[in-house]
N, C-alpha and C positions, 0 to 999 in steps of 0.2 A: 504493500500500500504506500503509495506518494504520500509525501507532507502534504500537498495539495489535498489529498480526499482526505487524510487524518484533518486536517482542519477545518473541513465541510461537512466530519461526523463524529463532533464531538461531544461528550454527554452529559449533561445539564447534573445536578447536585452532585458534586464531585467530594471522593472521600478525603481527598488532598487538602480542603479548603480549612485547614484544620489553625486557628489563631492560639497561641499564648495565652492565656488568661493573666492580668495585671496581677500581681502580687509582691514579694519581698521589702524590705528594708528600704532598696534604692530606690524603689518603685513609689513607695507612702514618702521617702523626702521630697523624690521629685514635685509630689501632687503637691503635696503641703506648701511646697516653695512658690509653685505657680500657682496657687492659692493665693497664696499671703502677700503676691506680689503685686494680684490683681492682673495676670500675665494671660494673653491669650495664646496656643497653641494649635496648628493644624492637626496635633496629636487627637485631640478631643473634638475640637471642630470638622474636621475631615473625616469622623470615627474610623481613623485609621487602623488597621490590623493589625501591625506593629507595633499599639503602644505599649504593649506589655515588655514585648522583647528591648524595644528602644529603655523607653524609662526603664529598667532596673539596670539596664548598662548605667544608666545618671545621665540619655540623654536625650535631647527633646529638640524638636522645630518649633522656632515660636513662629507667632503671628501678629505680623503689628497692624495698623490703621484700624483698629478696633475688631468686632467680627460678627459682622456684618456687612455683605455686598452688595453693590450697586448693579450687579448681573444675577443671571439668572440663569446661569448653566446647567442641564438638565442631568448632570453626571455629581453635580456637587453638593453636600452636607449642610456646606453653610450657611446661616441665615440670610435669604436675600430682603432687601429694606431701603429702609432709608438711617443711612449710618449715625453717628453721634458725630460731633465736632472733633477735627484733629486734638487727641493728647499729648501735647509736645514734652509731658513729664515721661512718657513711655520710653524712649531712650536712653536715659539713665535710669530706670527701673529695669530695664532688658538688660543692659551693662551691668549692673551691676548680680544682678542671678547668676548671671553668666561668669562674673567673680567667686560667687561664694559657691557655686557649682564646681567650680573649677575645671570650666571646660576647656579641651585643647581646639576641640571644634565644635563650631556652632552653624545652624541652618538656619535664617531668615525668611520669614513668605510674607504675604501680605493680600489680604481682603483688594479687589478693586475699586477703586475711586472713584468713577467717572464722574461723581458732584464736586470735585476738587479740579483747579484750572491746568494744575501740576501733576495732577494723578497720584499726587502723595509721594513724587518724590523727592522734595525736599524731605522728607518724614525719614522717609529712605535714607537718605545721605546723610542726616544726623543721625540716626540709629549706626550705622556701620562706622562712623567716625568718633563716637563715644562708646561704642562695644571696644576698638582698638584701643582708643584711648585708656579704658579703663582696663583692659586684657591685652598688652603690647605683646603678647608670642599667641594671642590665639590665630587661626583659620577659618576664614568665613567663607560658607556658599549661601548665597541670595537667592531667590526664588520669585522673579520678580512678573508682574502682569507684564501686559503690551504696549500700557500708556498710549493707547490708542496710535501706537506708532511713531509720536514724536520722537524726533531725537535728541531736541534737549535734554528732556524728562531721563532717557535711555542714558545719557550721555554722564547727567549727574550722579545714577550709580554706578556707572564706569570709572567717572573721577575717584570713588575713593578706595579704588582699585581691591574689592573684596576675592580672594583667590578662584572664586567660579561664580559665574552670574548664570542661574539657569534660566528657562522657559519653555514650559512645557506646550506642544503641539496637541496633549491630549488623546488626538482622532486621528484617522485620514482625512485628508480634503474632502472626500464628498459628505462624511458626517459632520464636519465643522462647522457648518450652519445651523447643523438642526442638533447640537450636542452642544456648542458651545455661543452662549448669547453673548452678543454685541463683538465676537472675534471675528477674525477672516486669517484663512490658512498661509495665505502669504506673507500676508502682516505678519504674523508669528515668525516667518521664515527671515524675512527684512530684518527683526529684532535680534536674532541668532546669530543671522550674518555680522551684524552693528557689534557687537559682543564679539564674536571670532576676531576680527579686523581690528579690535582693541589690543588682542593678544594676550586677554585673559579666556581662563579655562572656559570652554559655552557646554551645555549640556542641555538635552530637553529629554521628556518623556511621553510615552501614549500609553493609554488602557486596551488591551485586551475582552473581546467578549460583547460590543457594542454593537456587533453585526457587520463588522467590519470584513475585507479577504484578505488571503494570503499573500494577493497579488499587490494590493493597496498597502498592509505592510512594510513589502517589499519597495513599493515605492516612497512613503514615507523615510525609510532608511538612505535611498539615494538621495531623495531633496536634503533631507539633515546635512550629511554629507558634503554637498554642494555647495551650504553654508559652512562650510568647515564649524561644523559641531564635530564636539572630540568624544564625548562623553551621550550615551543613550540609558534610560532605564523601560523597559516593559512588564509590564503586570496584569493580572488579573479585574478588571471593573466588575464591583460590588454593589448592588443598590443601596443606596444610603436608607432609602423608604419606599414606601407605597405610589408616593407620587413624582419620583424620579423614573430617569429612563428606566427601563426592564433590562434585567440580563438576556443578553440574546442566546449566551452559550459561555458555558465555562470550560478553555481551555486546557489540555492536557497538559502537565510537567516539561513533558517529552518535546512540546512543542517551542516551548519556551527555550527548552537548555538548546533546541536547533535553530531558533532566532537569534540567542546569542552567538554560537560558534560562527551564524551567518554572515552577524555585522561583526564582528570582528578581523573574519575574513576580508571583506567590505572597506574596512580600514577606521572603523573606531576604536578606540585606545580603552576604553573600557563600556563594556556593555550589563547592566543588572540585568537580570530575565528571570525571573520566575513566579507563579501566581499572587505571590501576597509583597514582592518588590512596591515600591510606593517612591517619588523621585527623589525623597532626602534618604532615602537606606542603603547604610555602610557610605555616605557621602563624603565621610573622612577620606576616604581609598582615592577620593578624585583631585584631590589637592594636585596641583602640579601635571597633570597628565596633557 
């Protein structure tokens, strides 16, 4: 059987889809700390699979501009609304966790803006410039929206040179419209390019299991590419709820460890691939690549 027909017949509740359950020691400081700091995370926001494995390592992807979006992406967790006012105290409240954590690496994301003229990246460039400040040997990967494209916006957290600026594609092109609100698949690709061209790390990721093909995949992988993206992750898409897209199909294992070999061969320098992968896991490993 070809990867092609394994990918056209594959079987919905899969035994593999099996999560971590949060618990230990590292796991209760983490929470406590992003409690008491009033700290938002994609950990809990994104009901990521990983938060059990991640937090009891001691570590976490925060989330700044609040959390709450101005989109309305049909793949995503987080509250869409109407946001609160920039908290310009959030930067040195992030800085500083990220002190008494003691982390060597840290992952930044951030809720969309589109009611801000800047897209929040002023927010941005203070968060990353008081994280160093207050952690002069840590390594930061940003996680950043599209800023509708600007390249100012793009430009100002290039300035303060964080060692990987991701963005995720999410989709293929042809689900990009109907999976991702207020995106366009190009624009995403324009973003990537801007970031490669900097000469800092670029990385982006897609979901698995959207109804997507193998062939579309496949193409995905050369557009990244083309934008001299260095770094890929792929994983499995889980419905967050009832009124989110539907899983179309849950990916086999098999299928993923042959993605990765694929874009590797392809010529990415690091590839994640496997069902419950999510874009900040083992993000340390991409420093420098």
């Amino acid at each position: 059987m070809t990867v092609n027909e394994k990918y056209k017949n594959r079987k919905r509740l899969p035994p593999w889809m099996k999560m971590q359950m949060p618990g230990g020691v590292t796991y209760s400081k983490v929470k406590n700390l992003v409690n008491r700091h009033n700290l938002n995370t994609i950990c809990i926001s994104g009901n990521c699979p990983n938060i059990g494995e991640c937090w009891s390592r001691g570590t976490a992807t925060f989330m700044i501009l609040g959390n709450v979006c101005t989109r309305n992406c049909k793949f995503c967790g987080v509250e869409t609304g109407k946001p609160e006012p920039v908290d310009w105290n959030e930067p040195e409240r992030i800085a500083r966790s990220v002190q008494i954590m003691g982390l060597k690496h840290c992952v930044i994301t951030s809720v969309d803006r589109d009611d801000l003229d800047d897209g929040g990246s002023e927010l941005w460039a203070v968060t990353i410039k008081e994280i160093k400040r207050m952690n002069p040997e840590i390594t930061l990967e940003v996680l950043i929206p599209d800023f509708r494209g600007r390249e100012e916006d793009i430009y100002r957290v290039i300035k303060e040179k964080p060692e990987v600026i991701s963005h995720n594609l999410e989709t293929v092109e042809r689900l990009t419209k109907v999976i991702r609100s207020g995106a366009d698949y190009y624009r995403s690709l324009k973003v990537i390019r801007t970031i490669s061209e900097s000469g800092i790390t670029s990385k982006s990721g897609i979901m698995l299991g959207l109804g997507e093909t193998m062939e579309e995949v496949l193409s995905v992988m050369d557009n990244l590419l083309e934008a001299d993206c260095r770094v890929m992750t792929i994983g499995q898409y889980l419905q967050p709820s009832q009124y989110h897209w539907p899983v179309k199909e849950y990916i086999e294992p098999e299928i993923f460890l042959q993605l990765k070999t694929t874009g590797l061969k392809k010529g990415f320098r690091f590839v994640e691939s496997s069902p419950l992968v999510r874009s900040s896991y083992c993000a340390e490993k991409h420093v420098g690549s």
